[in-house]
N, C-alpha and C positions, 0 to 999 in steps of 0.2 A: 830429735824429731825432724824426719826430714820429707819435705813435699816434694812432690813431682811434677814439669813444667815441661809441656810439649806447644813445640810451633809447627807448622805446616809449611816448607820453603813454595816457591815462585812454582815447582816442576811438582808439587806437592806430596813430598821426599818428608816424614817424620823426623826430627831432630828433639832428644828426650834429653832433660838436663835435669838433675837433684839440686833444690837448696833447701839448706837449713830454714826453718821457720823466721828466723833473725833475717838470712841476707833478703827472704821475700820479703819484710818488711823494708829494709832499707831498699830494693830497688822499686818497689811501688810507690817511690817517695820522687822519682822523676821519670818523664815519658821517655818511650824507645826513641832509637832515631829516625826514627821517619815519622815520630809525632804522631803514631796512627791512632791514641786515645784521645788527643785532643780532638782531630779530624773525625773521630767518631760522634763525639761529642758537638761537633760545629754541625756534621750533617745531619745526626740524627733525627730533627724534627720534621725535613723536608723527605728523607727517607722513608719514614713510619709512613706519611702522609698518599708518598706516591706508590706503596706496596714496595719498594726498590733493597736491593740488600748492598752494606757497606763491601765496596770490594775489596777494602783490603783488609778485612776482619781477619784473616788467615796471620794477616802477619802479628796481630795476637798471641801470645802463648795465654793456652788452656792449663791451668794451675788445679791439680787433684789435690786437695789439703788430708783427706781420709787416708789415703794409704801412699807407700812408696813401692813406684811400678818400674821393674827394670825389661828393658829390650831384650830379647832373644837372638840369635842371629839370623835367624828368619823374619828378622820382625819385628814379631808379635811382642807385647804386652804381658807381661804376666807380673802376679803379685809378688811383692815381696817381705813389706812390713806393715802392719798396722800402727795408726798416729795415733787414737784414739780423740778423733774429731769428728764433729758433725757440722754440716754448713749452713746457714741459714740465711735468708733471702728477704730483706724488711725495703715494702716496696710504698708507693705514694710520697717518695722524697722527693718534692721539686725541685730546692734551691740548698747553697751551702749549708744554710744557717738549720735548716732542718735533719741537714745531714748529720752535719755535730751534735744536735741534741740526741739524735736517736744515738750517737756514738757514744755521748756520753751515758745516755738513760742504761743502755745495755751493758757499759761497762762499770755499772752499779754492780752488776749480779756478779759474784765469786765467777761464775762458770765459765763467762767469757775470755778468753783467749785475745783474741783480737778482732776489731770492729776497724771497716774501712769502708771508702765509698766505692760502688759498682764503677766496670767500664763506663756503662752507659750514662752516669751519676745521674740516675733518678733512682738508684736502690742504694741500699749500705751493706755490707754483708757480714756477715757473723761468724765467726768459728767458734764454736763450743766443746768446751773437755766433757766427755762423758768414757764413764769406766763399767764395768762389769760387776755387780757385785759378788762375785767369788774371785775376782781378782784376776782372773785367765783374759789370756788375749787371744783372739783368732788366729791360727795359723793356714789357714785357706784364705780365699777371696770368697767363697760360698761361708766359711764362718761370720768372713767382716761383713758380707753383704747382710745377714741375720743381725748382726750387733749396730748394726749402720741404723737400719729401720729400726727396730726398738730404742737407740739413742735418739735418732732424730724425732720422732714419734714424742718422746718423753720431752724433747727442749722443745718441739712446736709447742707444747701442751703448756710447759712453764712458763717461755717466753711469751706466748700469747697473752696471760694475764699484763704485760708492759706495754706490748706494742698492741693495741687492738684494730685485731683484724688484720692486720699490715704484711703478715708474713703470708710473701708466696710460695705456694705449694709445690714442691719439685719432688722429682722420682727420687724415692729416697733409696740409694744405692752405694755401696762403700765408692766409687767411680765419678761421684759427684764432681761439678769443677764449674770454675771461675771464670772467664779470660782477665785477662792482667789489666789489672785496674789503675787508678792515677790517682795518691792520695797524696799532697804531701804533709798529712798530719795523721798517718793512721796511728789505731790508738790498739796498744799492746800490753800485755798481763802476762808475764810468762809465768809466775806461780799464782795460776788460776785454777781451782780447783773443782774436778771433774763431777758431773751427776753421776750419783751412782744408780744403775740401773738393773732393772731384774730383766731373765730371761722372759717372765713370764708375763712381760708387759707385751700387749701387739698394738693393731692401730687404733688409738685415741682420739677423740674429740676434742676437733678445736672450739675453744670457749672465749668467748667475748665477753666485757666486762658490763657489759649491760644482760647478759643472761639470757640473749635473746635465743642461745643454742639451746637454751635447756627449753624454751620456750617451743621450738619449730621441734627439738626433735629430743622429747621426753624419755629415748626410748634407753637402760640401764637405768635408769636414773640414779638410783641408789650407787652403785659401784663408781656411776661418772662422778658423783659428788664426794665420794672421799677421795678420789684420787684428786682431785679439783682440790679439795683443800690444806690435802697436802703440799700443794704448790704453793697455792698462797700464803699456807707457813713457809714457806722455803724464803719465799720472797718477802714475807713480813720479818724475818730473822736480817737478811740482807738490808731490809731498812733503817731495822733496828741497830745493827751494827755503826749504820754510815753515820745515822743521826748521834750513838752515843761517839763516837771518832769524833763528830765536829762538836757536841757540844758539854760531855761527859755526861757520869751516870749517878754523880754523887749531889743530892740536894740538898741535904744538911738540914733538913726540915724547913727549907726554903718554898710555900707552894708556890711563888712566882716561876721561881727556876723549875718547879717540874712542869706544871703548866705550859710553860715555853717548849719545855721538851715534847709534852704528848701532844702539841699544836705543832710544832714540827714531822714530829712520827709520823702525826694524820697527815701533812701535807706531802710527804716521799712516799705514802702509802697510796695516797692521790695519785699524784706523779706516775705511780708504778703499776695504773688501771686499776685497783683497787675500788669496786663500786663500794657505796656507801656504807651499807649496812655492813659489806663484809671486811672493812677496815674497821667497824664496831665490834664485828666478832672476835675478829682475831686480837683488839687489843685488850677486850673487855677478859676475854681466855687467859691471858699473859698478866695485865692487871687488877686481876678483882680484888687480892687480899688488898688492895691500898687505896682503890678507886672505885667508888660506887658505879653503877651501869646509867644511870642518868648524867652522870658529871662529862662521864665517857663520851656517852653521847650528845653533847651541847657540844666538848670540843669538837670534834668529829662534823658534826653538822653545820658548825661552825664555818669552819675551813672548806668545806662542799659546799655550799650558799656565797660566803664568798668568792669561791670559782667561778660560779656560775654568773656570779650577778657583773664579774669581770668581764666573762663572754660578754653578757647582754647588752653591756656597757660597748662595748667594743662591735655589735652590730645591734643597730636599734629596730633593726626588721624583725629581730629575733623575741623580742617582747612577746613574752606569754603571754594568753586571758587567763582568765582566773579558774578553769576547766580544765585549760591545758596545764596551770599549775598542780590542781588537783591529780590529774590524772601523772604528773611526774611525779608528785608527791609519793601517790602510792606505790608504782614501777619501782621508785627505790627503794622501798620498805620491802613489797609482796611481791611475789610471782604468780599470776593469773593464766585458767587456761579454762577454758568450756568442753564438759564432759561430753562429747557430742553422744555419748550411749545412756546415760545419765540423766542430760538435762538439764543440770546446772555447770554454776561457775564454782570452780577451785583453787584455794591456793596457798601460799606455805611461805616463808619468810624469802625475802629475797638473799639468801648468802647457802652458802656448802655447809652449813651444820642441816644433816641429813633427817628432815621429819618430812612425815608423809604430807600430800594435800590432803586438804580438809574441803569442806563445802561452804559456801559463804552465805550464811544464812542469816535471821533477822540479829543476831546479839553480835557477829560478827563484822555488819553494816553499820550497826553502832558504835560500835568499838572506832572502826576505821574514818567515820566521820568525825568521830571527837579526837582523836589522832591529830586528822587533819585541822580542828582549830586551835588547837593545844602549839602548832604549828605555823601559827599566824595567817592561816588559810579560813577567806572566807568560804566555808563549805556547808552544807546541808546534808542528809543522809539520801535525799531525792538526789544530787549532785554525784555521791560515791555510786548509788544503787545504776542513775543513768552510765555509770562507765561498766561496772561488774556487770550490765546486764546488754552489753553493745557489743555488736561485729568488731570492734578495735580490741575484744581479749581473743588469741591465738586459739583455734578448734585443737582440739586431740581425742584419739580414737584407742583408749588403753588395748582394744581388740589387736589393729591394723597393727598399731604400733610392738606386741609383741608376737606376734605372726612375723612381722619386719625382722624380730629379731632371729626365728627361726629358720628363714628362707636362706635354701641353698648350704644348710649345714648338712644334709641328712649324710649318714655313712653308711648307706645301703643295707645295714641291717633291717630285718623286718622286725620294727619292734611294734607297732601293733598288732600282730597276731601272736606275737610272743608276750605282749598283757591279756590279751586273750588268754592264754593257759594257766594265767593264773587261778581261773574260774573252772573245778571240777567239775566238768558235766559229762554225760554220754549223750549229748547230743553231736552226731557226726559233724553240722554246719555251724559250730558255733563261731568257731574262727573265721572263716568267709563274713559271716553276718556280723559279727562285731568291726570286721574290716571296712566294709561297706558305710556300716551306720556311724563309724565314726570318721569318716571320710563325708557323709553328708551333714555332721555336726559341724565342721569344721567348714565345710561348705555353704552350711547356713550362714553363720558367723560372717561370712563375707556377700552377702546378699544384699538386695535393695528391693524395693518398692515395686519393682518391674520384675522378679521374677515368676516363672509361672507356678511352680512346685515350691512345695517345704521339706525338709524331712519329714517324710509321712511314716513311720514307723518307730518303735519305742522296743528295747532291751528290757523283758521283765524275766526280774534274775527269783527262785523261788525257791527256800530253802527254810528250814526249821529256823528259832534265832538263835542269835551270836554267832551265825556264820559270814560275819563280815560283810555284807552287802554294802551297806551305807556307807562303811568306811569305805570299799572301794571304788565305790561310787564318786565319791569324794575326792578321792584321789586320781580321779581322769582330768582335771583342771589345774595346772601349776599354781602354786602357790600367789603368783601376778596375777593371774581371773580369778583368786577364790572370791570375789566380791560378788560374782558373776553365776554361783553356785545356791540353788535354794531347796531342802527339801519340806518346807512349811507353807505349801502355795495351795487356798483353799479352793478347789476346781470349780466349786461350786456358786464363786462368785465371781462370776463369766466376766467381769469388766475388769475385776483386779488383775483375772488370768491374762485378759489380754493387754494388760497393760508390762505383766512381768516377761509377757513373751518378747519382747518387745526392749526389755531392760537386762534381763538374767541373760547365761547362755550357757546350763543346764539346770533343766526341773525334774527333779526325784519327784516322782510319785509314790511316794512312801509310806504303806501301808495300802496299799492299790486294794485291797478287799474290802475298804473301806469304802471305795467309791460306788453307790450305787446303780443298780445295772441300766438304769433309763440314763442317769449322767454319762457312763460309760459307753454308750449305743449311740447317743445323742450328743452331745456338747463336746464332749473329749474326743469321740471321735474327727469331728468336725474339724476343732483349733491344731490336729495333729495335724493334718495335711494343706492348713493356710501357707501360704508363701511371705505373706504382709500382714499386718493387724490394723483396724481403725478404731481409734479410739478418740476422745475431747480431752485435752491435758486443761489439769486443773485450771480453773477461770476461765478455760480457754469458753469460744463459742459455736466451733464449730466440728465436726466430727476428720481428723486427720489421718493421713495415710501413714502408719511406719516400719519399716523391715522387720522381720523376725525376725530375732536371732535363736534363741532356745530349742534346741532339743530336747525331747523328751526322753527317761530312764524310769524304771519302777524297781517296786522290792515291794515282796510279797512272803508271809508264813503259808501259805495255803494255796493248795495246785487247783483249786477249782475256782478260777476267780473270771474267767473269762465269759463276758454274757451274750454277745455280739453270735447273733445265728449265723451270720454268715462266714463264720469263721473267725472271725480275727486276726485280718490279716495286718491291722494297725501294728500288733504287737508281736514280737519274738519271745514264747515263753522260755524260758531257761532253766532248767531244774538243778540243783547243784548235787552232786552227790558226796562234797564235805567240805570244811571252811573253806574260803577264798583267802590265798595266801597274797597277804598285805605289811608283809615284813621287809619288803626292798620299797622304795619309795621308787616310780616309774622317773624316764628319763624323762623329762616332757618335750626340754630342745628338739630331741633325737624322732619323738613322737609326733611333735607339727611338723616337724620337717619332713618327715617322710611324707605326712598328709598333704604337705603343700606340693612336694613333687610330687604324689597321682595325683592329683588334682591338676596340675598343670601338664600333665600328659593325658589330662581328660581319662583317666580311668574313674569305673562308674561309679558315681554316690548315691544310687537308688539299687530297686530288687528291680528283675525283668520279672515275664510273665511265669518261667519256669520256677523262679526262687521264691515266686508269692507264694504258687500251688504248695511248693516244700513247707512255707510257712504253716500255711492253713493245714494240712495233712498233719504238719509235727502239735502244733494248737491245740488239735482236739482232744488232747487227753487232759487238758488243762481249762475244756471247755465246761459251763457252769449250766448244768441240766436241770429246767423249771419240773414243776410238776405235771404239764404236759407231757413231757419228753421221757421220764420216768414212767408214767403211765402207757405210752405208746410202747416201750420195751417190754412190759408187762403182759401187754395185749396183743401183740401185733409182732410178727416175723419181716423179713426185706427180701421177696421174694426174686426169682433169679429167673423164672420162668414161668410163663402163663399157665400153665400144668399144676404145677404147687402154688399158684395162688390165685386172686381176684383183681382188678382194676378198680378200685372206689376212689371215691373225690373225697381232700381235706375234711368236710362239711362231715361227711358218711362214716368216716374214720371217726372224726370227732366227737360224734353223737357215739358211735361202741363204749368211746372210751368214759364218755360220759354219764353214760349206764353204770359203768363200772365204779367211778368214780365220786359217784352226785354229786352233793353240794360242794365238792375240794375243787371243781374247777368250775368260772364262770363262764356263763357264754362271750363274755368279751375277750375273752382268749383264744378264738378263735382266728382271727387275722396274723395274731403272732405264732398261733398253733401251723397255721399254710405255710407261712415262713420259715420256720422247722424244717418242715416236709422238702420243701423244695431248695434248701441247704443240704442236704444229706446228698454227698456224692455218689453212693450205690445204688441207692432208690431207682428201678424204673419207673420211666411216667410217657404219658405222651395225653397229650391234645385232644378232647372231646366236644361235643355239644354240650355237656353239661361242664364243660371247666376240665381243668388239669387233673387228671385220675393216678392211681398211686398202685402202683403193685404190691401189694401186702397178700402176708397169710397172717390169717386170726390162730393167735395161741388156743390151743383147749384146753 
């Protein structure tokens, strides 16, 4: 394994020298001649201070540990071998004494290679073996530069659980490099054994041992937590090894001697960022057949209490109340976040065994109060409830957060009009109108209080049954918002509805023939086209403002379900002409992404003036004829010219028809009987003395 060490002379002329791994170690064991790291080191803090750069940094050689680069005779640089190394960069070392530990902390772990202190000796730096695992090496600088980032990716993610927080972020590039550091005690592993890495790892989440990443940024969470606990096997195996080395593994039925040992175990799992709980998991994992989960955990809490109570000893500012105890108490049990679409607080054990959040509700407030006296904490259940129910648990927005994950993937295929075809219809626009409205669902979805419009129009898909509606329906939501999915929302009770518009983010109106035609005319129509809902949250006192999220969808057996005289332009009817094929599960990534890129090219998420009229025009054969409106076809022509027919007013019409009809229509049907009238697009009419007159011919 051989590195590559470039200096830059005085006329700043390239000079590229190979050494072996070995002879960089021994020559980082004293400075150059001209002492330029001491000198760095002496200016340094007067440097930083005054903006100023060291001038004779050049005479540093720049050390690439990743790969070996040979000169050209033009020059240039070009690759030549892969080392199969990765660099890493552990910063916040002030002083010697911190240096060595971290040298030693890191050369706990198989992986490391070698651990020495930075030029500037405020950092330590790392080299880590990491290998492929199909065994292949790069033979490009574009292959190493792919294997570089997936390594380094995988040992930031590892080595994080040790050093918390401490590693600085560099371009991860097979080109990585050092300047020539000044250690005389660096610390070297030459049969150090490599991460093994998949291709199909990319960039990772760095994770802190307090959890606060999973806290700020919820978003995989599933896939980030097993990969997270793989590490922390990796490094719980590593501790286990070191503690059986120093103190063996055979107890003879001695419990003192194991005791010792898993009070050990816990302390290097400590040592090695290990929060609480998850130094409980993994050893409770390894030892259940021999050790009950209680025993476990007395040691374990053991050994984290007396750390702690070390610190506190060691600064007396640092004295908890008895609040702040509670509230640490729990952080290292739970992981807390407030549903901000929800409404409540959630949360789920603090460590990488992956279950879902839950809701914290009254038996779960109980629980966690008696927890905490069980724990030597004076606590109350008013005590827990005041922290579960306060600004100090982390907001999260499951919406934002997997839209986040969407953004900026889309591959330009157009896959919402191509779910669109899953739905047989002969309707020319269905594709446009599904494109639109699910561009203003997703639109919704990111709304606030302040906008002006809602999605004002609803998809009714209308087909005999079991021709899959509901399921497809169902299937517009990935599997992360099906929480967010309802089709059992009673329209009828106007406060629940606006409470779920408001929670869900889509409503199946399912069974839509069911909703009667005054609710349909009235109320439904109405909540369709809100932008925001007010409503009183339970105990609340006063009536509050909250975004809508929900759009609306329907499914219907029957074409005549529309009552709305004026058309109906709320709703898209859709007629199917055979099952809707829901044998591929949709992409959904593929699906917000495209949505989020027109959306951020501001293409439209409403209908113009042109695509209502299409609406209402395509409507009417799905529109729902009172016995008014039956009797006017019965009686009465739409005349085209004043020749073949007469001018009468509603009122004059109405009375024919009421002759005809007696007692089947009441006179209070007349208001809605005008309203007919002056819906009907062919109708002529014009303006009288007596009122709006209607060109009709009477049938004989």
């Amino acid at each position: 394994m051989k590195v590559t060490l470039i200096r830059t002379d005085k006329k700043n002329v390239p000079h590229v020298t190979v050494n072996t791994i070995e002879k960089l170690m021994t020559r980082m064991q004293t400075d150059t001649k001209q002492q330029s790291v001491q000198a760095l080191r002496r200016h340094l803090p007067m440097l930083v201070s005054l903006g100023w750069h060291f001038k004779d940094m050049h005479l540093l050689p720049r050390v690439y540990p990743a790969v070996e680069l040979t000169k050209t005779s033009n020059g240039d640089l070009i690759f030549k071998n892969w080392n199969g190394l990765v660099l890493l960069t552990i910063g916040g070392v002030d002083d010697r004494e911190k240096a060595e530990q971290v040298k030693v902390a890191a050369m706990g772990l198989p992986s490391t290679l070698a651990a020495f202190r930075g030029s500037s000796g405020k950092t330590v730096k790392l080299l880590v073996r990491v290998a492929a695992a199909n065994g292949q090496e790069p033979t490009t600088e574009e292959e190493a530069d792919a294997l570089y980032r997936t390594g380094y990716n995988f040992a930031v993610q590892v080595y994080s659980g040790l050093f918390h927080g401490q590693i600085v972020q560099q371009e991860a590039t097979a080109r990585a490099s050092f300047r020539m550091p000044l250690d005389e005690q660096p610390c070297y592993h030459p049969k150090a054994t490599p991460l093994i890495i998949s291709g199909e790892v990319n960039t990772v989440e760095i994770f802190r041992s307090s959890d606060a990443a999973i806290q700020s940024k919820p978003s995989a969470q599933r896939k980030t937590d097993y990969g997270k606990y793989s590490d922390y096997e990796y490094l719980y195996r590593s501790a286990w090894e070191q503690v059986r080395e120093k103190m063996g593994h055979r107890f003879d039925g001695d419990p003192h001697r194991e005791e010792a040992f898993l009070t050990e175990l816990a302390r290097m799992l400590r040592q090695f960022g290990f929060p609480e709980e998850e130094a409980v998991l993994h050893m409770r994992s390894h030892l259940w057949t021999r050790e009950e989960d209680g025993h476990i955990r007395a040691i374990v809490g053991s050994v984290y209490v007396e750390d702690d109570d070390k610190k506190q000893k060691s600064d007396p500012l640092k004295i908890r109340s008895n609040q702040q105890q509670i509230i640490d108490y729990l952080e290292s049990r739970y992981v807390f976040r407030f549903n901000t679409v929800m409404g409540y607080t959630e949360f789920r054990p603090n460590n990488t065994w992956v279950r879902p959040y839950q809701p914290v509700d009254e038996r779960v407030l109980n629980q966690m109060a008696i927890e905490c006296r069980l724990a030597g904490l004076d606590a109350w259940d008013k005590d827990v409830s005041r922290y579960i129910r306060s600004a100090y648990v982390p907001l999260y927005n499951p919406v934002d957060e997997y839209l986040g994950q969407c953004r900026g993937k889309w591959d330009g295929k157009d896959r919402i009009r191509e779910l669109a075809r899953c739905v047989p219809t002969k309707n020319p626009h269905w594709e446009d109108w599904f494109y639109t409205w699910f561009l203003g669902m997703v639109r919704q979805w990111r709304s606030t209080i302040y906008d002006r419009y809602g999605n004002q129009v609803a998809p009714l898909l209308i087909s005999r049954q079991g021709w899959n509606k509901s399921t497809f329906i169902q299937s517009l939501l990935p599997p992360e918002l099906q929480w967010g999915y309802t089709n059992q929302l009673d329209v009828s009770e106007k406060r629940q509805t606006l409470q779920a518009m408001s929670q869900f983010l889509l409503i199946n109106l399912d069974e839509f023939n069911q909703i009667s035609p005054k609710l349909q005319q009235g109320f439904l129509k109405n909540v369709i086209t809100l932008p925001s809902v007010k409503v009183k949250r339970p105990y609340g006192k006063h009536v509050e403002p909250f975004p809508r999220l929900a759009s609306f969808i329907g499914a219907t057996n029957q074409t005549d379900v529309l009552t709305d005289p004026s058309g109906g332009r709320r709703f898209l009817g859709i007629e199917l002409t055979g099952p809707i094929d829901v044998s591929r599960r949709p992409n959904h990534e593929q699906l917000f992404a495209q949505a989020l890129d027109a959306l951020d090219r501001h293409k439209p998420h409403f209908f113009n003036e042109e695509q209502t009229l299409e609406i209402i025009e395509s409507n009417r054969r799905y529109q729902q004829q009172t016995p008014a409106e039956q009797y006017f076809n019965d009686c009465f022509e739409i005349a085209k010219d004043e020749k073949d027919g007469m001018y009468l007013t509603s009122s004059a019409i109405f009375t024919h028809i009421k002759k005809v009809a007696g007692a089947d229509l009441r006179l209070s049907s007349l208001n809605h009987f005008g309203r007919i009238l002056s819906n009907m697009p062919e109708i002529v009419r014009k303006r009288t003395k007596n009122g709006t007159e209607y060109l009709v011919k009477p049938k004989k």
